[in-house]
N, C-alpha and C positions, 0 to 999 in steps of 0.2 A: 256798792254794787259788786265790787269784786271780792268782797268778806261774805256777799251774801251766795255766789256765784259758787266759792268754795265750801260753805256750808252743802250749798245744794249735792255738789260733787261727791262730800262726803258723806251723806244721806246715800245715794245712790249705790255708791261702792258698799254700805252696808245692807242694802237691797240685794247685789250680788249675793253680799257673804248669807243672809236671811235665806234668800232662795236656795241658795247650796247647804244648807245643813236642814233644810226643810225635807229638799230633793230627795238626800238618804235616805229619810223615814216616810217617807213619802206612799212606799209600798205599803207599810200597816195600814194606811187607809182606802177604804174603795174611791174611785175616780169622782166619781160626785161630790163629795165631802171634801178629798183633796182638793179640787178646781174652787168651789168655794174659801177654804182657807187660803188657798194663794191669791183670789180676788180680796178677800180682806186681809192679805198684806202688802199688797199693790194697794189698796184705799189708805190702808194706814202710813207707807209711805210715802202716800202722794199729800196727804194731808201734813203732816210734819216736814215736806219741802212746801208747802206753801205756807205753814206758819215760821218758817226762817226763809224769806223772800227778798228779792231788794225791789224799796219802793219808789217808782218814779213822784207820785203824788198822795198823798192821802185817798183810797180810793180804788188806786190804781198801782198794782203791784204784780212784778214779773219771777220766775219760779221753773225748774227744769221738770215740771211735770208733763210738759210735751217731749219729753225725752224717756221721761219714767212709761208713758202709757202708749207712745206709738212702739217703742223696743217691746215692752210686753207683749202686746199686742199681735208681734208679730213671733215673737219664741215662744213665749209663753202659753197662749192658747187665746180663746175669745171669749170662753165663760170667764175664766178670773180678769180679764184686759175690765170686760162691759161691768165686773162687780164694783172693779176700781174706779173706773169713770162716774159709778154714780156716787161713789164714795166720796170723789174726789167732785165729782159738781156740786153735791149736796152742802159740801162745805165752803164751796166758794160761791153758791148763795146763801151761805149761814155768812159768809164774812161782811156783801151788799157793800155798797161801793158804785162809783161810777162804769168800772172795768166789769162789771157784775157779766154783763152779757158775753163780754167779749172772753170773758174767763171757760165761761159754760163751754160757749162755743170751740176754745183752744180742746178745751178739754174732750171733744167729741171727734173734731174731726182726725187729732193726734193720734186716739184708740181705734178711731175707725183704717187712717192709713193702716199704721199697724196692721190690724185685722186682714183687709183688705189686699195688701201684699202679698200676706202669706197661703191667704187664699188662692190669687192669682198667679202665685208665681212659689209652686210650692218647694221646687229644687234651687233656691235662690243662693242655698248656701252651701253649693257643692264647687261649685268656680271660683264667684269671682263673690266673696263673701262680703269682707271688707266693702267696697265697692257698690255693692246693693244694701248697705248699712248705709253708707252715706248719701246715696239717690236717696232713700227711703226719708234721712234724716232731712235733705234739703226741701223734698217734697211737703213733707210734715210741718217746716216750720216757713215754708212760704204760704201755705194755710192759715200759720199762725197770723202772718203779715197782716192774711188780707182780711182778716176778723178782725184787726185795729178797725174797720166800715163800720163795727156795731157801740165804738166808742164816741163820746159829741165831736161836734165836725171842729170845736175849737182845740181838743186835747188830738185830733188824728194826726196833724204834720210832726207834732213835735217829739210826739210817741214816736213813731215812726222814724222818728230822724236819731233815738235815744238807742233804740233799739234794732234796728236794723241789723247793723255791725256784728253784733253780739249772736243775733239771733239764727243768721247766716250763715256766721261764718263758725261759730263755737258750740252752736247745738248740736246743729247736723256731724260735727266730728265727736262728740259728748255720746250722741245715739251710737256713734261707730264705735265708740269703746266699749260704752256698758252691752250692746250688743256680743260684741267679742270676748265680752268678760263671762256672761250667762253661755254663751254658746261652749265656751271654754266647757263653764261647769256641768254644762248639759253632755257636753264628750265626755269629760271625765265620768260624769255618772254612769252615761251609756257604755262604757268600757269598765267599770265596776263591774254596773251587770252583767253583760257578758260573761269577764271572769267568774264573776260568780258563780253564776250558770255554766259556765265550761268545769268552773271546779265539782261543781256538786252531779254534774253528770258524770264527771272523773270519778267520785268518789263513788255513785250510784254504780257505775258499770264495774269499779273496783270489786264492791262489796259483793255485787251481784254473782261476780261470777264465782264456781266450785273450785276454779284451779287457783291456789294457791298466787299470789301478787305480790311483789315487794321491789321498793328500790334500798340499794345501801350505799355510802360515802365510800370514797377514797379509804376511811379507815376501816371499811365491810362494819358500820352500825350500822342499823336501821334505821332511816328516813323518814321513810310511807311504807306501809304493811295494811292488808287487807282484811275482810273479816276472816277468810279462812284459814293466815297465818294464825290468827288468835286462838283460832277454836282450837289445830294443829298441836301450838305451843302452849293450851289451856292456861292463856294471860292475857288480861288485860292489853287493848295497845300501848296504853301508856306505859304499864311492864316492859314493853318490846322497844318501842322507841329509844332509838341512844345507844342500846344494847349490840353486843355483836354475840354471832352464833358459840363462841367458846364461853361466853353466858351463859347460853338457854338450852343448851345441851352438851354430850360428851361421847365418847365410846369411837370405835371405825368409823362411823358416819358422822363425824364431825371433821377427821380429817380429810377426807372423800370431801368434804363441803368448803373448807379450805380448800384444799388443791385447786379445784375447779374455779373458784371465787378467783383465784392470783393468777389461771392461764385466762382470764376475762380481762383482769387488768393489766395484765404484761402483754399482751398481743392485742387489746381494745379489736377483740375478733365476737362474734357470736357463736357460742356454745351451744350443742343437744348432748346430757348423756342422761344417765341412770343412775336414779340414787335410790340406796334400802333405809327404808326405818321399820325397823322389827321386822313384823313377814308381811309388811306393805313397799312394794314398788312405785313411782316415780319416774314421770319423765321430766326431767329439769332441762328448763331453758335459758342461757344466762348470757346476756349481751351488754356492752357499755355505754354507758348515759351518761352526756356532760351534764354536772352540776354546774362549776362557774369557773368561769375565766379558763384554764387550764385542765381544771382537775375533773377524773374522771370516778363515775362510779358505779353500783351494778343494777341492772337491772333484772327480772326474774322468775319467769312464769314453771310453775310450780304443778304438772297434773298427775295426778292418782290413779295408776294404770293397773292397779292391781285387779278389780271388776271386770275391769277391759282383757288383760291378761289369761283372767280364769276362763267368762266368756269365750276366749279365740281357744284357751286350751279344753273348753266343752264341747265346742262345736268341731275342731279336729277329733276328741275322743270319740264322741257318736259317730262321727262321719266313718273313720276307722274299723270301730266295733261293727257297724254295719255293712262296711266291706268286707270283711274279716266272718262275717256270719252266713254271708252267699258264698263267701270261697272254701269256710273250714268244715273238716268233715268229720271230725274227731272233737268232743265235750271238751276234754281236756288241754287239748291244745290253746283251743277256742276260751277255756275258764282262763285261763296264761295270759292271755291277749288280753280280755277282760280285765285282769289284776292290774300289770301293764298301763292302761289309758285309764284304769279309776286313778291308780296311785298319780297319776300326774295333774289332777283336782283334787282330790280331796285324801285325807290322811286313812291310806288300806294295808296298813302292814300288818293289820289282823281281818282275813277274811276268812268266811267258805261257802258254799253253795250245798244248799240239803235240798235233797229231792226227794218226792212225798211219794211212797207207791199204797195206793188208797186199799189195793188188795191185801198187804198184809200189816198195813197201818204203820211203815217201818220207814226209816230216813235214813237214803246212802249220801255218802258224802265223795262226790265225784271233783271238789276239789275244794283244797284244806289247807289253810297256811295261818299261823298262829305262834306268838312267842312263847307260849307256856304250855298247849294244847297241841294233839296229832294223833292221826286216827290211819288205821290200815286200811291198805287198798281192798273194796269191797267190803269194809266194816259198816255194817245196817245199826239201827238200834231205835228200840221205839222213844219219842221225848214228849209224854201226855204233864202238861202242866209248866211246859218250858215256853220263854217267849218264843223260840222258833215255831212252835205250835201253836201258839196267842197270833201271829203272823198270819201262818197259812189260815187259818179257821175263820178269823174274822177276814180276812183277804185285803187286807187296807198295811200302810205301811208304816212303821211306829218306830219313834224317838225317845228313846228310855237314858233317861240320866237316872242318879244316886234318888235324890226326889221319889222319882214316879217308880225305878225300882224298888222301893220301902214300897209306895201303894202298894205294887202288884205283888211283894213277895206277902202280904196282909192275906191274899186270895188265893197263895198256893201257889205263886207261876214261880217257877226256879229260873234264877240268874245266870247261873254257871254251867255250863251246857254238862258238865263231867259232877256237878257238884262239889268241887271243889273249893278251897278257900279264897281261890284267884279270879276275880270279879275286874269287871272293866269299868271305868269309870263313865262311859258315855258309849251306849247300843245304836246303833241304827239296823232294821231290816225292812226288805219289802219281798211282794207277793210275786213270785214267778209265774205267771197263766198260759195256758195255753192259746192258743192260736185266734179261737172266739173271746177270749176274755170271760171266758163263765166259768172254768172252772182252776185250783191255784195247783200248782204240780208242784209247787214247793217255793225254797225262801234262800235271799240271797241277803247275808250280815254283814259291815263289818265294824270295829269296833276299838277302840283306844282304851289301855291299859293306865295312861299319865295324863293325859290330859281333858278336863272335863267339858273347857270349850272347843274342843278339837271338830263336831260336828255342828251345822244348825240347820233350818227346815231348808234353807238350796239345797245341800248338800243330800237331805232326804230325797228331796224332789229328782236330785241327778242321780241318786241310787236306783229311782222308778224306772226311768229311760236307761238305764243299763239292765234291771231287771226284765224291761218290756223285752229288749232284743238278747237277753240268755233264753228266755222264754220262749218268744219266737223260732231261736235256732233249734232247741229244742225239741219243739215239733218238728222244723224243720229237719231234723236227722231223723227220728222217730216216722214222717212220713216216707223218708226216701228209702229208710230199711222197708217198710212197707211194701215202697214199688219197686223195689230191687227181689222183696220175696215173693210179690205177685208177677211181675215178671218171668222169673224163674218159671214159676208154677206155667206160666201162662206160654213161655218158650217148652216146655216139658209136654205143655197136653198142646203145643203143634205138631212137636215132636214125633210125640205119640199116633196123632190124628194124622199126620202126613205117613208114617210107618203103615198105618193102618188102612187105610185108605190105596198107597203102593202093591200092600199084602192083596187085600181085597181085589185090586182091577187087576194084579197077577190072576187069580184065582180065580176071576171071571172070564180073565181072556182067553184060557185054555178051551174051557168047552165054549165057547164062542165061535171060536177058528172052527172045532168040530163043525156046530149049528149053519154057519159060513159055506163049509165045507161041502155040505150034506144037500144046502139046499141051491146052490151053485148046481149040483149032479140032479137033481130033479127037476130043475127047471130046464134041464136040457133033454127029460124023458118025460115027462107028463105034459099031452098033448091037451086036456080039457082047460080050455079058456080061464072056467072060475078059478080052477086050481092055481092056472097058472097065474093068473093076477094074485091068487091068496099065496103064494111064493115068493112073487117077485116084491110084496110086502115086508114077507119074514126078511127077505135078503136086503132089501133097502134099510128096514130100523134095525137089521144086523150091525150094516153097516156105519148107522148113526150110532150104533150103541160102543162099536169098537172104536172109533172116535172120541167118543165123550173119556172110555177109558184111556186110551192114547191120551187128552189133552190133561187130564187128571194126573197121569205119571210124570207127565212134562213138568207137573203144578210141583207134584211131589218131590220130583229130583231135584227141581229148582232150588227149594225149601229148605229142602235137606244137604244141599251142595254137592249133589252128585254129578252135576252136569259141569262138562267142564268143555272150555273154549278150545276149537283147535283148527287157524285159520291157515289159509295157504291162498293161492294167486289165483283169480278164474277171472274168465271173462263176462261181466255181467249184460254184456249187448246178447251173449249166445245166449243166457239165462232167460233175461226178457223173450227170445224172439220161441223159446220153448213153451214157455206160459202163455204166449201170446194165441199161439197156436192152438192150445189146450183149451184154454175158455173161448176160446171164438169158437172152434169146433162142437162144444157142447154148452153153448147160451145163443145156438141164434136168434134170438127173440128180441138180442139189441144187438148194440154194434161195440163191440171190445177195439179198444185205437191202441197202439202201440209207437211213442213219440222217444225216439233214440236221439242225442244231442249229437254224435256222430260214426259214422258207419263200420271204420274202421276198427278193432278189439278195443274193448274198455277194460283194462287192467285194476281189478281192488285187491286189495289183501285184506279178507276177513274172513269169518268162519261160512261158508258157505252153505253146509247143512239148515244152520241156523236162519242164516238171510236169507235162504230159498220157503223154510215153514213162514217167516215173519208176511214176504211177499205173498205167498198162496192161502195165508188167511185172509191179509187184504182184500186182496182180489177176488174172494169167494164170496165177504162178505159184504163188496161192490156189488156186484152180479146176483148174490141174495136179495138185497135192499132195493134193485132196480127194474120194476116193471118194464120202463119202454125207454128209448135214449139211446145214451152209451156208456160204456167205462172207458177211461181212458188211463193210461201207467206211462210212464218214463223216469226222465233224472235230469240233473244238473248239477255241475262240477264247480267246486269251490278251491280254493287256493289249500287247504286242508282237510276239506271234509264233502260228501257226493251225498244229495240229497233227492233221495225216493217221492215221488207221487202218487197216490193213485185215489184218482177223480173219479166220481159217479153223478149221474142225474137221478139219483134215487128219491125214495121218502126224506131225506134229512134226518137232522137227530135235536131235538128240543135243547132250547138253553140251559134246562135243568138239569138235565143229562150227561152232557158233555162230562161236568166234573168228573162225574163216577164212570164214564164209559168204559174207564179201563181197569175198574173193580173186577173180580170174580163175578161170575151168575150173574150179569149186568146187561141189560139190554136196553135202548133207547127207548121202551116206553113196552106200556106189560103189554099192550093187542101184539105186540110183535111177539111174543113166547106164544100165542095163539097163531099167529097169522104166519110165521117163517119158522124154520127148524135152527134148531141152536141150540149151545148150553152157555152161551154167555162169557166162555174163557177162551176164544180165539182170540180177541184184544186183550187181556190180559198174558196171554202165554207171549203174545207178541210184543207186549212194553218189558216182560221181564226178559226176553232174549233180546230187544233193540241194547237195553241197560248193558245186560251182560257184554255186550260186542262195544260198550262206550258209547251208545247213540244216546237219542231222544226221538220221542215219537208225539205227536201232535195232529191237530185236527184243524178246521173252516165247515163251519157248519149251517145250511141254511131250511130250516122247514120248508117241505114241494120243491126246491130246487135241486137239491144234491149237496153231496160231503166229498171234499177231500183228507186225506192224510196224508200226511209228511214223515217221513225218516229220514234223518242227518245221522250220518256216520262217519269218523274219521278213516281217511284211506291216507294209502302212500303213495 
């Protein structure tokens, strides 16, 4: 019994070791076909513990396969437990015997426990592990017990009495082992995988990214290195591995990489600086990383900031040029500043700017800098067959190395702007246009003498956006001479026209005053009615006529700056109550108000002449505008400044209007040039003397109700 006991024992523990080296490879297979294989190695186990058995009789023989199938059963799963069970019954009615039933039966309910546990109780093995290995075991094999019922009623006591003991007390701790042994294996694999998978997402996110990765030992070799070290140090990893950087390169930048590497390991601090390889920049990041027990080593993120770099110094260059082309007033200066922000992208120690003048087919060079070439200021000259002219003509922007130079010189285009022997190794130019982009005013190059890859198509592409805004400015000055000499022109025939116009209402007003004069004295001696209404006509549009001249001279002297301010101290309560008196005596047809804020002398310092015309157009052209109502005028004092009213219930003035009320020849709507007399520049003669005296003048306007205006003036 107990040679057979240890057989079985040692069956089992190589079930263990089967299922662990199964487990590994376990992943090459999909889950179907795995769960199969492992039900026929659970059968095949179960069957070679029951052919090494210990037997109580001929017939009747006992076997840890309720040990083997309830622990599977419940770690292993239920598809391989249920393949074993039939495996294993199959065989223990191929064996027949008295125990025949009672075997089937061990066999069933052991795999179903199993199953059945792990079903119901699926977290069993996160507490109390152990523990529910041995419920599970005792439950299992007092099943076994009570299936001794399907052996003859003469073999059940004594079975029962053989095996009890054994079955009790040494199974159920048998399940708790191999349980704990598989469970083992089952952590252990589960934590393979994991690693695994934490490695290969390590590696994956290593490889993935563009910045450079790397750890190094205490002796600064290489460890772990990523792809983009490899591609960097054009090697192999396994090249790199083992290796330290006084290997795999040399020159300043190796000891820059030292230095930095021994202040990471001497101070175990994290690093950012800047490191150069060739005319590529680097931001390195370099922090320490225990490897084992004590020892420290480096770690080191690696990025490539040279793209980054150019970008920030493109986008300052245009942002600049484009300030620099609202503010500069002069080509030349403007071409400087240009030089300037190209040379700090891309390589311009040979530039110039040729501007195309289509009228006599000639190219000036308004700015010129070259190491071999230099042109005088103002120096033109025609270049039919040069790329500069291949540029402007096809209007598109062109990349001429040695290559496409042979093409083009095949067709006659000259390389050397002088034709000289001194050729540049690599051309760039692009088309200068004007403002609409339709047509090329000319071409902006430049060009390297030593090196062939010194340009490539960015660098075209950021010569365009520099050519776009020389272009631009260029119009840009081109239009502003424009309105600087139509200005002129246009200040000259005001000039002119306010002269003229001064001359003219002189020269009118003389026999005016006569005409005035003349018909004043006969209307005080011609007694005939008709006459006398055909007089008192002449003498009325006399009178609008010397008026309109009057406000025309105002217009003029304004214009011309002959009027000039000259204020002194009056009392404007005395002013008002003159005017007041004036238009009430001749509008009684409404009601003129007169609202003084207080009785006593109101003291301003301003031009008086001035504020006294500004008030009596007002006022005029209240009392013009107002059939029936009233006007009403006063003021109000501010802590700086005394502000004029004068309110009417007149026609109003339209919302369209208003803007321009205070145009010249401007009236609130044209029936009124029919319906009222006017020439439309008493608001205007009146906004330019508010201006002159420092005011502002303003309006409230309501159609059929009435308009007020405001004058604010500063007083003392």
């Amino acid at each position: 019994m107990v040679i057979g006991i240890i057989h079985n024992v040692s069956i089992l523990l190589a079930l263990s070791m089967l299922h662990y080296l199964f487990a590994r490879k376990s992943d090459l297979y999909y889950k179907g076909i795995r769960e199969i294989i492992l039900g026929v190695i659970i059968g095949f186990i179960g069957v070679i513990l029951m052919m090494t058995p210990w037997t109580l009789q001929p017939g009747l023989v006992f076997d840890t396969r309720t040990v083997l199938l309830s622990v599977c059963g419940l770690i292993i799963g239920p598809i391989p437990t249920i393949i074993g069970m039939a495996t294993t019954a199959l065989y223990r009615i191929y064996m027949a015997g008295d125990g025949i039933v009672m075997g089937v039966a061990t066999i069933l309910s052991s795999g179903s426990v199993g199953i059945l546990w792990g079903a119901l109780r699926p977290k069993w093995y996160e507490k109390r592990m152990k523990t529910e290995l041995l419920l599970m075991g005792i439950l299992t094999h007092i099943l076994m017990l009570c299936c001794i019922m399907f052996l003859p009623k003469e073999l059940r006591s004594s079975t029962f009495n053989n095996i009890a003991p054994t079955v009790l007390i040494v199974y159920p701790v048998g399940s708790m082992l191999l349980g704990i042994v598989l469970m083992t294996n089952k952590e252990r694999r589960e934590s393979i995988r994991r690693f695994t998978e934490a490695e290969e997402r390590k590696t994956t996110f290593f490889n993935a990214s563009n910045d450079m990765m790397y750890i190094k030992d205490e002796n600064f070799r290489y460890v772990d290195v990523n792809d983009a070290i490899c591609a960097f140090f054009n090697r192999d990893k396994d090249e790199i591995l083992g290796r330290t950087d006084e290997e795999l390169m040399s020159g300043q930048n190796l000891e820059d990489v030292i230095l930095s590497d021994n202040q990471v390991i001497n101070g175990l601090a994290t690093i950012k600086i800047e490191e150069r390889f060739g005319d590529k920049i680097y931001e390195a990041t370099k922090f320490p990383i225990r490897l084992e027990s004590e020892k420290y080593g480096i770690g080191g993120i690696v990025r490539n900031l040279t793209d980054v770099i150019k970008t920030r110094n493109v986008q300052e260059a245009v942002l600049n040029i484009s300030k620099s082309s609202l503010k500069e007033q002069n080509l030349s200066s403007f071409s400087k500043k240009i030089h300037k922000e190209l040379s700090r992208v891309i390589s311009a120690k040979n530039i110039y700017i040729a501007l195309y003048d289509k009228d006599t087919d000639l190219y000036s060079y308004p700015y010129y800098v070259d190491e071999f070439d230099s042109v005088e200021e103002g120096f033109t000259e025609s270049l039919p067959g040069s790329l500069t002219d291949y540029v402007r003509r096809s209007g598109q922007s062109k990349f001429i190395t040695n290559e496409i130079k042979r093409e083009l010189e095949k067709d006659g285009l000259v390389f050397s702007r002088f034709g000289t022997e001194t050729t540049s190794f690599v051309w760039i130019g692009a088309p200068l246009f004007d403002s609409e982009f339709k047509e090329v005013i000319g071409v902006i190059v430049v060009q390297d003498y030593y090196d062939m890859k010194a340009y490539n198509s960015d660098d075209l592409a950021l010569l365009e956006i520099f050519a776009n805004n020389i272009g631009l400015f260029i119009e840009r000055i081109k239009n502003v001479e424009n309105l600087k000499e139509a200005k002129l022109k246009a200040e000259e025939s005001d000039r002119l026209k306010t002269a003229f116009l001064a001359n003219m209402s002189h020269e009118i007003r003389t026999p005016m005053n006569g005409i005035m004069g003349f018909a004043n004295i006969l209307l005080d001696e011609v007694t005939d009615e008709t006459h006398h209404e055909y007089l008192e006509i002449i003498s009325k549009s006399a009178d609008r006529l010397l008026a309109t001249i009057n406000d025309v001279l105002d217009i003029s002297r304004i214009e011309t700056g002959q009027v000039c301010v000259t204020k002194s101290e009056f009392d404007i309560n005395e002013m008002f109550r003159e005017l007041h008196s004036f238009f009430k005596v001749n509008n009684s047809h409404i009601d003129v108000l007169l609202m003084l804020e207080r009785s006593e002398p109101m003291l301003i310092y301003t031009d008086k002449t001035k504020f006294q015309q500004v008030m009596i157009n007002l006022l005029g052209n209240a009392v013009k505008f107002t059939r029936k109502g009233s006007v009403e005028f006063g003021y109000s004092v501010g802590i700086s400044n005394i502000t004029i009213y004068v309110k009417d219930t007149g026609i109003g003035i339209p919302e369209a209007s208003r803007e321009v009320i205070f145009d010249r020849f401007v009236q609130a709507n044209s029936s009124a040039l029919r319906e009222f007399e006017g020439t439309g520049l008493g608001l205007a003669i009146s906004k330019l003397f508010v201006e002159l005296l420092g005011g502002r003048i303003w309006l409230t306007s309501e159609v059929g109700v009435g308009t007020t205006f405001f004058v604010s003036l500063p007083v003392n």
